[in-house]
VOGU-3710 file (C-alpha; in Angstrom, 3 decimals, decimal comma):
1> xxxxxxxxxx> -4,240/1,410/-30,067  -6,103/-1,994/-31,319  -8,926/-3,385/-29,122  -9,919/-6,736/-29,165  -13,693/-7,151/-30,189  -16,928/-6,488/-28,281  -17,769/-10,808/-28,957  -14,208/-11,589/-27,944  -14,298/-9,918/-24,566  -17,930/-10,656/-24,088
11> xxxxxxxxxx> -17,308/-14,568/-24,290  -13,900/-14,395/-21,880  -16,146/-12,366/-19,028  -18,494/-15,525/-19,328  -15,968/-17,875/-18,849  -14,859/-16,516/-16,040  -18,122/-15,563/-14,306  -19,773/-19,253/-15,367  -16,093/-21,309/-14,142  -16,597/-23,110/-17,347
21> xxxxxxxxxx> -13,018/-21,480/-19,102  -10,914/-24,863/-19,538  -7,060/-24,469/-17,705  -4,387/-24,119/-20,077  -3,498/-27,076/-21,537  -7,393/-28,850/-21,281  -7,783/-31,427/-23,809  -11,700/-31,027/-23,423  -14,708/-28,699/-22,281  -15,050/-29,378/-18,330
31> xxxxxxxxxx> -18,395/-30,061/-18,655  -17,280/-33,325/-20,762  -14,246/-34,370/-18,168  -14,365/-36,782/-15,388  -13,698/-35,702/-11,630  -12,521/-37,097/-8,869  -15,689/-35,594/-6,878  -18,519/-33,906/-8,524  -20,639/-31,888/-5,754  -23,956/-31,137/-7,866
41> xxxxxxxxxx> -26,566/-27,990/-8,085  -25,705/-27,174/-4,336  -26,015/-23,159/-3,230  -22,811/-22,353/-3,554  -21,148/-20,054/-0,878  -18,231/-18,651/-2,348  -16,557/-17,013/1,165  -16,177/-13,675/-0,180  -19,968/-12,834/0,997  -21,560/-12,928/-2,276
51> xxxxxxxxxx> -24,907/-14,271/-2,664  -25,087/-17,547/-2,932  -25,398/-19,383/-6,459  -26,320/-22,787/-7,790  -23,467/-24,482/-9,075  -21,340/-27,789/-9,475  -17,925/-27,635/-7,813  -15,681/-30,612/-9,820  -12,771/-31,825/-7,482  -9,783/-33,251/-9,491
61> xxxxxxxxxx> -6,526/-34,013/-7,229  -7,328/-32,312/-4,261  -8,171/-29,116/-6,148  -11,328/-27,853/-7,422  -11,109/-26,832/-11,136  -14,370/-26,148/-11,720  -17,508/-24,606/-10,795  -20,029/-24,059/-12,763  -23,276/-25,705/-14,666  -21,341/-29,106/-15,195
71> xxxxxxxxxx> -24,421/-31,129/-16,471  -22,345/-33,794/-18,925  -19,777/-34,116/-16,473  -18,938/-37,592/-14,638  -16,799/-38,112/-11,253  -15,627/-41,092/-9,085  -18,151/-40,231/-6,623  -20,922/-37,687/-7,019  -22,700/-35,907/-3,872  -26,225/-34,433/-4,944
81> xxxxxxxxxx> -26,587/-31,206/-3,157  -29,651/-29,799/-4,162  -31,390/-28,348/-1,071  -27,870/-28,131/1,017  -24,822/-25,392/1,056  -21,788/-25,612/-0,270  -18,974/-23,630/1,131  -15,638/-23,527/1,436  -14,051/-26,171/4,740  -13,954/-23,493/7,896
91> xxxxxxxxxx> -10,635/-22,078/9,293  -10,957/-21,682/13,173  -8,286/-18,506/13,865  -7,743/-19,461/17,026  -7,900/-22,987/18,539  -6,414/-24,964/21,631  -6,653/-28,262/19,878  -3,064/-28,369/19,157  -1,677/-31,025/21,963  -5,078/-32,877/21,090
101> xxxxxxxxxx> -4,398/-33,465/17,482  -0,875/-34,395/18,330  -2,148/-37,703/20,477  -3,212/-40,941/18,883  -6,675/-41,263/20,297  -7,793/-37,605/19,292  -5,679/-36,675/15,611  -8,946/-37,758/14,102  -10,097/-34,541/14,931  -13,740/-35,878/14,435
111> xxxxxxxxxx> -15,459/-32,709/17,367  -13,996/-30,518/14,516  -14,969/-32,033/11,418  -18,568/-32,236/12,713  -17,934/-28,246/12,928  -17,279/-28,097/9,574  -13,949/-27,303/10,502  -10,904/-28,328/8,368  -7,925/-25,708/9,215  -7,125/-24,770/12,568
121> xxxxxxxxxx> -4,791/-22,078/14,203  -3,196/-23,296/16,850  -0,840/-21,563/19,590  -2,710/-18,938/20,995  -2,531/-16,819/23,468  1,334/-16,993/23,647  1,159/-20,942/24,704  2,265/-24,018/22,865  5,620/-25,564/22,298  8,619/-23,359/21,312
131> xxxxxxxxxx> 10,241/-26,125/18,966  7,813/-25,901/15,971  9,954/-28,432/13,924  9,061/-30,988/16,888  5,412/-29,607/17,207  5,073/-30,439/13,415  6,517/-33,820/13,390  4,313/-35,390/16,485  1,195/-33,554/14,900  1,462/-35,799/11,296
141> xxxxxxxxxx> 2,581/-38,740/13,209  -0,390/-40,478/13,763  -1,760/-38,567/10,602  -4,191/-35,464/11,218  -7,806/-35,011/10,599  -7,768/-31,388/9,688  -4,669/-29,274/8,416  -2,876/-27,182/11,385  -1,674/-23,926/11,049  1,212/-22,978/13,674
151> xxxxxxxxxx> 1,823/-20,006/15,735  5,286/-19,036/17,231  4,264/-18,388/21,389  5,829/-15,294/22,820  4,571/-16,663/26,424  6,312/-19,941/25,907  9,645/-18,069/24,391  9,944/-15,620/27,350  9,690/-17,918/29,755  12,586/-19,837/28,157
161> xxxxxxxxxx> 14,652/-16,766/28,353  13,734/-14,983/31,555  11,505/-17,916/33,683  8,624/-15,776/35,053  10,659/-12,932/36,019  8,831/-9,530/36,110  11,000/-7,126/34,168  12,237/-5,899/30,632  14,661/-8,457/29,145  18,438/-7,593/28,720
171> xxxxxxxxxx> 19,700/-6,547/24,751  21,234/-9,789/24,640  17,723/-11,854/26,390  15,928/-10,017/23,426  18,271/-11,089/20,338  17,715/-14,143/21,579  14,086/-13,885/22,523  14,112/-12,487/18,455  16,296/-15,174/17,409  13,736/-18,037/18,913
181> xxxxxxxxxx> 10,823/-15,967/16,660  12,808/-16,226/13,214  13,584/-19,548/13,770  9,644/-20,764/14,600  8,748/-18,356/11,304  11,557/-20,388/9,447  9,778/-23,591/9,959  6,588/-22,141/9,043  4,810/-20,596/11,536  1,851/-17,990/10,265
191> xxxxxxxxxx> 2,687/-15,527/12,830  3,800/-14,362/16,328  0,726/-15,438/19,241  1,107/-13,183/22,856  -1,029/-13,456/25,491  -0,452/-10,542/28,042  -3,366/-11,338/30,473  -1,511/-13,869/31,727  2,001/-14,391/33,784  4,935/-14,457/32,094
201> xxxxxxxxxx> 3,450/-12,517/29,011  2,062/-9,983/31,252  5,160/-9,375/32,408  6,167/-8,032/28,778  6,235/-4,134/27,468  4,779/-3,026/24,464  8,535/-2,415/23,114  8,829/-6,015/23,695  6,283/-6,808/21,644  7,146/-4,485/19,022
211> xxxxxxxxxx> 10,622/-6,186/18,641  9,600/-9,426/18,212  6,666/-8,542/15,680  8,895/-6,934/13,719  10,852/-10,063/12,921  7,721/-11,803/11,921  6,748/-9,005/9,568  9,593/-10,045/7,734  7,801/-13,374/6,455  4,335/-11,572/5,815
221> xxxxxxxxxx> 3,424/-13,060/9,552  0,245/-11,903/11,909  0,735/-10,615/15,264  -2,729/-12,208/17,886  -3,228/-11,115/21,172  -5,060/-12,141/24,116  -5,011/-8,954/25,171  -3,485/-7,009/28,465  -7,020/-6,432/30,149  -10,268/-7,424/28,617
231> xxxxxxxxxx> -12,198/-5,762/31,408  -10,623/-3,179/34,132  -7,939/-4,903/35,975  -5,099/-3,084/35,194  -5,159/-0,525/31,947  -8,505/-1,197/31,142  -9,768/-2,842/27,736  -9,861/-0,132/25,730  -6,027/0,289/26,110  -5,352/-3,124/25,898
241> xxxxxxxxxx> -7,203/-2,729/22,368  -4,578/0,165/21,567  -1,597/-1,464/22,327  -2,641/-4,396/19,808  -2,924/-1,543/17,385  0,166/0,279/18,207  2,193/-3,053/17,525  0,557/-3,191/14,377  1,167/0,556/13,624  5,211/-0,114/14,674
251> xxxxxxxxxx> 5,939/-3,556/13,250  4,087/-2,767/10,539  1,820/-6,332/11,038  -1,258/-7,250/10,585  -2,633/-7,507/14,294  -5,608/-9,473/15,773  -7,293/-8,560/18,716  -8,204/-12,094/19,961  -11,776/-13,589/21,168  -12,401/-9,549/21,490
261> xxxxxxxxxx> -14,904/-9,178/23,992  -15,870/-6,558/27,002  -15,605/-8,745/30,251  -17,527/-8,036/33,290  -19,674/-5,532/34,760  -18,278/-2,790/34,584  -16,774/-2,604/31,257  -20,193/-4,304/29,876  -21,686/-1,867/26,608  -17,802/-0,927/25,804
271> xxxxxxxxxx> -18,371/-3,212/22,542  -18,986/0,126/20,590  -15,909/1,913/22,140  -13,350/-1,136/21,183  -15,345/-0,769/17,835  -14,575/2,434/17,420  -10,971/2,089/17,927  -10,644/-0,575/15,521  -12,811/1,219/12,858  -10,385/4,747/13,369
281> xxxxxxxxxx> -6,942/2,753/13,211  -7,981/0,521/10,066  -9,247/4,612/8,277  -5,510/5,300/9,320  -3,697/2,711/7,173  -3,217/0,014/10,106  -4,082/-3,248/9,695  -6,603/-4,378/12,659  -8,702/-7,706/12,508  -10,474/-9,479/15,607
291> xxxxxxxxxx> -11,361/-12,736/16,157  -14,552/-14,104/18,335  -16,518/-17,162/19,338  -20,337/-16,983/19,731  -20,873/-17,223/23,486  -21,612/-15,039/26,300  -19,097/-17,243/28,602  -15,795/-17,292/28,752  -13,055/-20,314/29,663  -9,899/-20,042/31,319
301> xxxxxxxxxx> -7,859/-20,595/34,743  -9,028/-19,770/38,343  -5,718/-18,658/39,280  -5,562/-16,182/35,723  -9,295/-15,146/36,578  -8,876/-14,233/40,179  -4,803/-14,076/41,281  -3,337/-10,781/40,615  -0,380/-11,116/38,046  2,347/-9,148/40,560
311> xxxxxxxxxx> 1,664/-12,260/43,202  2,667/-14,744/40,590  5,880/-13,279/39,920  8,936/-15,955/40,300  6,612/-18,926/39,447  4,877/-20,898/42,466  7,778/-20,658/44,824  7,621/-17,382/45,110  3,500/-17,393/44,803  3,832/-19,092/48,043
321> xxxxxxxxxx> 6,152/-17,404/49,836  3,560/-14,182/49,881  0,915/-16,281/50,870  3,059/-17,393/54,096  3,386/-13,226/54,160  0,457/-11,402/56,391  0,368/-8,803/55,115  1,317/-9,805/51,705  -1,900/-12,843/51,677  -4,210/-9,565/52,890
331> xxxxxxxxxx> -3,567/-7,632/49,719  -3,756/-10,897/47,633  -7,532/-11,782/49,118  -8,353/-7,938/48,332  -7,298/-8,153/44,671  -8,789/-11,430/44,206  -12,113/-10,282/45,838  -12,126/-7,033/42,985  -11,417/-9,590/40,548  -14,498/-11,996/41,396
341> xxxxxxxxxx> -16,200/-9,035/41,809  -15,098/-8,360/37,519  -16,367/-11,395/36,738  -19,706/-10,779/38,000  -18,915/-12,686/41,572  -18,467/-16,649/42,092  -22,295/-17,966/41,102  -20,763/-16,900/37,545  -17,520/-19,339/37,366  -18,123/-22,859/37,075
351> xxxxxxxxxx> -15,416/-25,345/37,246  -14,965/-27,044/34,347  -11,718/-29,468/34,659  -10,160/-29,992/38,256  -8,507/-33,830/38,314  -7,415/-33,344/41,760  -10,927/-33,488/42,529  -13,165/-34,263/39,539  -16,441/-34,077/41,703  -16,320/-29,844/41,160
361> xxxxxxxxxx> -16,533/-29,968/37,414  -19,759/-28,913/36,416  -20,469/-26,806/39,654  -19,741/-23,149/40,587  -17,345/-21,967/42,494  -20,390/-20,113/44,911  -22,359/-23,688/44,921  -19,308/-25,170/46,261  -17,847/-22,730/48,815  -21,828/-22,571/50,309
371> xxxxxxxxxx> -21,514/-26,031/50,763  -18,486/-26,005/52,423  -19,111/-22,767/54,256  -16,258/-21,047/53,078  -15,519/-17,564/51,660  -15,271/-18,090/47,519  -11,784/-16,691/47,758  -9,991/-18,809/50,511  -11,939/-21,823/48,746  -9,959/-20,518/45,519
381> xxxxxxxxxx> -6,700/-20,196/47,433  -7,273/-23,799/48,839  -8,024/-25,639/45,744  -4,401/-23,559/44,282  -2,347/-25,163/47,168  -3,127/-28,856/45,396  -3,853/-28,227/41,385  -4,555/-25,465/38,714  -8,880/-25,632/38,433  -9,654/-24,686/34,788
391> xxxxxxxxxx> -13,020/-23,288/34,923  -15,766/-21,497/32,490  -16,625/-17,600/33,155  -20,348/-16,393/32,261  -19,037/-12,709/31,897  -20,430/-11,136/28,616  -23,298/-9,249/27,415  -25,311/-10,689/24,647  -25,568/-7,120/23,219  -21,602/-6,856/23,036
401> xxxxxxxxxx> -21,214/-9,897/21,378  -23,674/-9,100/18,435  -21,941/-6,045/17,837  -18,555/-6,763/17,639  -19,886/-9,829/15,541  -20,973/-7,696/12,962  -18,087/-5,739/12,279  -16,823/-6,812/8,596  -13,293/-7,101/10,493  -14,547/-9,938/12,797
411> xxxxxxxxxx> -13,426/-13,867/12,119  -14,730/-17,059/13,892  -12,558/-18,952/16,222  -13,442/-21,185/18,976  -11,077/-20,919/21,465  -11,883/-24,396/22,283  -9,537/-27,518/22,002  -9,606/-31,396/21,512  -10,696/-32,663/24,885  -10,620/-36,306/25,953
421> xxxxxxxxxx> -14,231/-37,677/25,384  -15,963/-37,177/28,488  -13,454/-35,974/30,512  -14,139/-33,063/32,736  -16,787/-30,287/31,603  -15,226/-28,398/29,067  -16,709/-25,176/27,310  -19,065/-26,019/24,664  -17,430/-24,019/22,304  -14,972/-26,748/21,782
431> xxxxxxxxxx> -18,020/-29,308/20,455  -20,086/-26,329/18,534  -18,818/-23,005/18,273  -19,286/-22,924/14,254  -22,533/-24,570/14,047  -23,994/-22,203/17,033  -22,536/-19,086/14,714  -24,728/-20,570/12,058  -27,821/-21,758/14,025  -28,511/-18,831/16,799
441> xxxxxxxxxx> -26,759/-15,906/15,210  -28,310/-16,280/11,273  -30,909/-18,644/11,344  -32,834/-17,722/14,456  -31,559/-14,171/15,729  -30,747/-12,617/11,887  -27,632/-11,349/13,585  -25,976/-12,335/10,384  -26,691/-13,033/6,804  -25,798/-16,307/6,068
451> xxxxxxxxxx> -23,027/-15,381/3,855  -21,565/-13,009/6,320  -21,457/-15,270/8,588  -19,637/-17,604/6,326  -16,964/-15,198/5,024  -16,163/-15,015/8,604  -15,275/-18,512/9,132  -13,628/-18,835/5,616  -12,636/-16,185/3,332  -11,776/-13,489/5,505
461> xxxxxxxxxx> -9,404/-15,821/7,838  -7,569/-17,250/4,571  -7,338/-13,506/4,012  -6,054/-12,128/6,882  -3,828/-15,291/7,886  -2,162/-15,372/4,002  -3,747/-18,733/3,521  -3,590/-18,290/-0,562  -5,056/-21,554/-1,580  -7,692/-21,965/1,058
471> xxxxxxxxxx> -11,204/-19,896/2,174  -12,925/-19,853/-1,333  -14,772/-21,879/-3,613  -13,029/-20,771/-6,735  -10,839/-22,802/-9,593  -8,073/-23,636/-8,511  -8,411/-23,652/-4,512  -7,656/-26,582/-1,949  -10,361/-28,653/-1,883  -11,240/-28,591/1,399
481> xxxxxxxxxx> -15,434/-28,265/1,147  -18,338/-28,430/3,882  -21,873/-29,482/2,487  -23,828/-28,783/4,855  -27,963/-28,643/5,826  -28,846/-25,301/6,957  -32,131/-26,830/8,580  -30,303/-29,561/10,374  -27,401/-27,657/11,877  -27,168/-26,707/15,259
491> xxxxxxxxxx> -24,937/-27,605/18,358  -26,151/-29,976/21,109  -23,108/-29,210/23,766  -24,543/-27,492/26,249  -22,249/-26,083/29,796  -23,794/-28,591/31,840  -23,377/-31,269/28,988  -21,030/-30,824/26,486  -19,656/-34,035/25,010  -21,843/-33,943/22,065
501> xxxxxxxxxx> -20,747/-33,292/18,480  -22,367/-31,078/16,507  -24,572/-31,826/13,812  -25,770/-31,359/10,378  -22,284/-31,377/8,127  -23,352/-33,971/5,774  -19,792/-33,960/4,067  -16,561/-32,356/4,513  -13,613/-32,650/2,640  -9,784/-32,206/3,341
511> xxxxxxxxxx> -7,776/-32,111/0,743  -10,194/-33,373/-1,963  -11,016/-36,769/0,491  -14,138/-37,088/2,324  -13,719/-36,966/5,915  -17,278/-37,386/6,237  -19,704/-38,477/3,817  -23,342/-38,217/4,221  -22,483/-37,496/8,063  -20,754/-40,376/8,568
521> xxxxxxxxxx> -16,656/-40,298/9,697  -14,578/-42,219/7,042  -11,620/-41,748/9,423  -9,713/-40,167/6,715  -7,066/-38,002/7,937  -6,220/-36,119/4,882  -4,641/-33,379/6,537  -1,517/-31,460/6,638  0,423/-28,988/8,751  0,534/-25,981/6,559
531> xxxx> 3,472/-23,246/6,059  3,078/-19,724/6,187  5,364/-16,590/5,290  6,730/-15,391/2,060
//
């Protein structure tokens, strides 16, 4: 058998290690070409978790084709990165800014772009539209400023079939329940979103969710949870951990265990236990990820923090109707008094959007039932009879979220959405969730190295959500690139003040166009709504 020779193979390894080889069909060295966009001697982070390098990264028609020592080269518009990163545009895994980007006034996606943020995930937690075709054509109507990824909602899909009725769906309600999945993975859809904490998800076996996830695993789709219990209210959070890994197991899917955290007292320090489960099921051949944003609060309903699931059976009809019960509203207040009590009692919720009465947001639910001399829980019941209080939970240990952070399974998502600009309080995490990764976890606490904490933002979402072309600064990738200055970036939303965009992106591209360019907006909305499956 012939080998080629020693010089031969030598000088192809080079090519490929150095980005210099020309594509097939080149007419000249790329170090001679002209670009479109020519980012220069940045530190290149590749979103694999290498080291970092010092390379150009040439940008012809939306794709970069080269990277590399490009000193001859020329390009339409050069960026000089020396002294700044370069890395590839950051995929949030699991975002609420879905009915944001799909309005005029917010597509411009410009609290996400300032994150560094080109791709989002949207869907989660088993919400969102169940016509994807219609989702898809309102988001690109007014144009979008980052590309969209869609999920298909098993919340939204059950409660098309059954309402918000509490039982096991009829053979026929599931073939059509399964027939609502194939036909949101058929326009695209990445994967298969549930979000059993809540009512009418909760309401769902895990046969139920083994069904439907095995139609997605048809198209190569993921299945994310918000899981059944993230703390001890009914099975506890390490079995809500195993039932995301016994769909997985079944459907034979990749599953996500989504914004994983241990919530509340008394499940605080079970990081290394949900850790451990993870780490045993992945040895075993199943496919396990988890997904997480860098705070120690969490955001959500009143009514989903504090109303048992069982009393919101039937939808709010029925919710009232036990209320009007005695005995009935008696085991209601003692449910919702164990829950508070999860959360760490009612000087840890704040409300954080209420437009029935805007004057809570901002305050906690303790500040304002002292005021009013009330008990936190009828206070809670009252404010239910006239709107649905959206409010921010400080329920996590700062121990718990390091750890799980540093588990090589762990992606970056927000969790946040598009709110209106100064409208109500909303979570931070929706203004700076990246940057604050980058800022408090590497650069000050060394939680992370720097290009861990990158891989989880970039390549290891691509990865996990099948997103071929995107996550990596290699030949041949999307361009969609965040230069960024590690010195400058940090995240000025605070809980008390959080309409403030992050800073220190000093360019991002979609799609090969600037969306901002030395940390200015262009208000180019280069982005698309992206397909998934096989």
């Amino acid at each position: 058998m012939r080998t080629a020779p020693t010089w031969l193979i030598a000088g192809l390894l080079a090519l490929v290690l150095t980005g210099l080889g020309p594509p097939i069909g080149a007419q000249q060295p790329l170090d001679e070409r002209h670009f479109d966009v020519l980012i220069r001697g940045g530190r290149v982070l590749d979103g694999a978790g290498n080291p970092w390098f010092r390379a150009d990264v040439g940008v012809q028609d939306g794709r970069i084709v080269a990277v590399g020592r490009l000193p001859s080269a020329t390009a339409s518009e050069e960026v000089d990165a020396r002294g700044l990163h370069v890395a590839p545009g950051f995929i949030d895994v699991h975002s609420h800014a879905g009915g944001g980007l799909a309005t005029e006034d917010r597509s411009h996606a410009r609290p996400l772009l300032a994150q560094g943020i080109t791709t989002v995930v949207v869907n989660p937690d088993g919400g969102g539209p169940v016509d994807l075709a219609t989702q898809r054509r309102e988001l690109l109507e007014d144009g979008l400023g980052v590309h969209a990824a869609l999920l298909v909602p098993h919340g939204s899909i059950r409660n098309e079939v059954l309402g918000m009725e509490d039982r096991p769906p009829t053979e026929t309600e599931l073939e059509r329940m399964r027939a609502l999945v194939r036909t949101g993975m058929e326009e695209g859809a990445f994967g298969l979103s549930s979000g059993v904490f809540y009512a009418p998800g909760s309401f769902a076996d895990t046969d139920e969710l083994v069904a439907l996830s095995s139609v997605i695993a048809e198209f190569g789709g993921v299945y994310t949870s918000h899981i059944r219990d993230e703390s001890n209210y009914t099975i506890g959070v390490l079995e809500a951990v195993e039932e995301v890994i016994a769909v997985a197991r079944e459907a034979e899917v990749r599953g996500i265990v989504t914004h994983v955290k241990a919530l509340g007292p008394p499940v605080w320090g079970f990081s290394e236990a949900i850790a451990l489960r993870v780490e045993r099921a992945r040895d075993e051949g199943v496919e396990v990820f988890a997904d997480q944003y860098p705070y120690t609060a969490s955001a959500t309903g009143l009514a989903a923090a504090l109303v048992p699931r069982w009393a919101q059976a039937g939808g709010d009809a029925s919710f009232e109707e036990r209320l009007a019960d005695a005995e009935a509203r008696r085991r209601i207040e003692r449910e919702m008094h164990e829950n508070l009590a999860r959360r760490g009692g009612a000087e840890r919720i704040q409300f954080r959007r209420f437009e029935e009465d805007p004057s809570l947001e901002g305050r906690t639910l303790d500040a304002v039932a002292r005021e009013r001399g009330v008990d936190p829980v009828d206070l809670t019941l009252e404010l239910l009879q006239i709107g649905a209080p959206a409010i921010v939970s400080f329920n996590m240990l700062g121990e718990d979220v390091e750890r799980l952070m540093r588990r090589p399974w762990t992606m970056t998502g927000s969790d946040g959405g598009l709110p209106e600009w100064e409208v109500g309080v909303p979570h931070p995490r929706s203004y700076g969730a990246f940057p604050r990764k980058l800022r408090q976890y590497v650069v000050e606490d060394g939680v992370l190295t720097l290009e861990e904490a990158v891989r989880s933002m970039t390549g290891l979402s691509a990865t996990v959500f099948g997103m071929e072309e995107r996550g990596f600064i290699r030949t041949g990738a999307v361009a969609d690139v965040v230069v960024f200055d590690l010195d400058e970036v940090h995240d000025p939303a605070t809980f008390t003040d959080p309409h403030q965009l992050a800073e220190g992106m000093e360019h991002v591209l979609v799609n090969g166009e600037f969306a901002i360019r030395d940390g200015a907006f262009t208000g180019v909305r280069a982005g698309e709504v992206l397909r998934g499956g096989r």
